[in-house]
LUMRO-938271 format. One record per residue (C-alpha): residue in three letters; x, y, z. Coordinates in steps of 0.5 Angstrom, whole numbers, plus 500, padded with zeros to 3 digits. Example, Ala and Ser with C-alpha at 12.3 -4.5 7.8 and 13.67 -1.06 7.14 Angstrom:
<dopas>
ALA525491516 SER527498514 
</dopas>
This chain:
<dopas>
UNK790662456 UNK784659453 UNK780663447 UNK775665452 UNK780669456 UNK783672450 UNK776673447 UNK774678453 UNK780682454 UNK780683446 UNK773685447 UNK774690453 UNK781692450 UNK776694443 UNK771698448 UNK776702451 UNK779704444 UNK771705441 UNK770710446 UNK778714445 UNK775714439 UNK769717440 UNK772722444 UNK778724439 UNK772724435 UNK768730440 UNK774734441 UNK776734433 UNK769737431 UNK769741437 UNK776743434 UNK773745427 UNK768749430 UNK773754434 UNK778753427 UNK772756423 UNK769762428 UNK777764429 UNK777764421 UNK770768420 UNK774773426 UNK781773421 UNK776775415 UNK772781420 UNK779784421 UNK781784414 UNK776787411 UNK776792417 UNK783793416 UNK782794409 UNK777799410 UNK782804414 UNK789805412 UNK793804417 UNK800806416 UNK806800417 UNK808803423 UNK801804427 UNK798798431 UNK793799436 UNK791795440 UNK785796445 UNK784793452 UNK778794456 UNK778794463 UNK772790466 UNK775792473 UNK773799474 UNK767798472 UNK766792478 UNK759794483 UNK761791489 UNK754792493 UNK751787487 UNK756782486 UNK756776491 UNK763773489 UNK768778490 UNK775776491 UNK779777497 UNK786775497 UNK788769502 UNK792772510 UNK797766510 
</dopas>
């Protein structure tokens, strides 16, 4: 191959490692982001546990239905199953 040639692939072939880089880069800072707010979360639920003795054998968890509270006269996307 004549140095040219293998100038330009060396080249491209930098480009493409450039941006996976930057993208690595992106998903890492938005990683960190949601590492951070998950630990603020933690900490919330550690000071609310701490505030309210909770015996070893009771855990409660609460789920909310939004499903109920569904207005199908106002809401214009409503799913309907599919007739296969």
């Amino acid at each position: 191959m004549s140095e040219k040639r293998v100038m330009r692939k060396l080249k491209k072939l930098a480009a493409r490692i450039s941006a996976k880089i930057e993208s690595v880069r992106d998903e890492m800072d938005d990683l960190e982001i949601e590492f951070e707010l998950i630990q603020q979360h933690i900490n919330k639920l550690e000071i609310m546990a701490k505030n309210q003795p909770v015996t070893s054998d009771e855990i409660t968890v609460t789920i909310e239905e939004d499903e109920a509270d569904l207005d199908l006269e106002n809401s214009s996307a409503v799913p309907v199953p599919k007739k296969f």
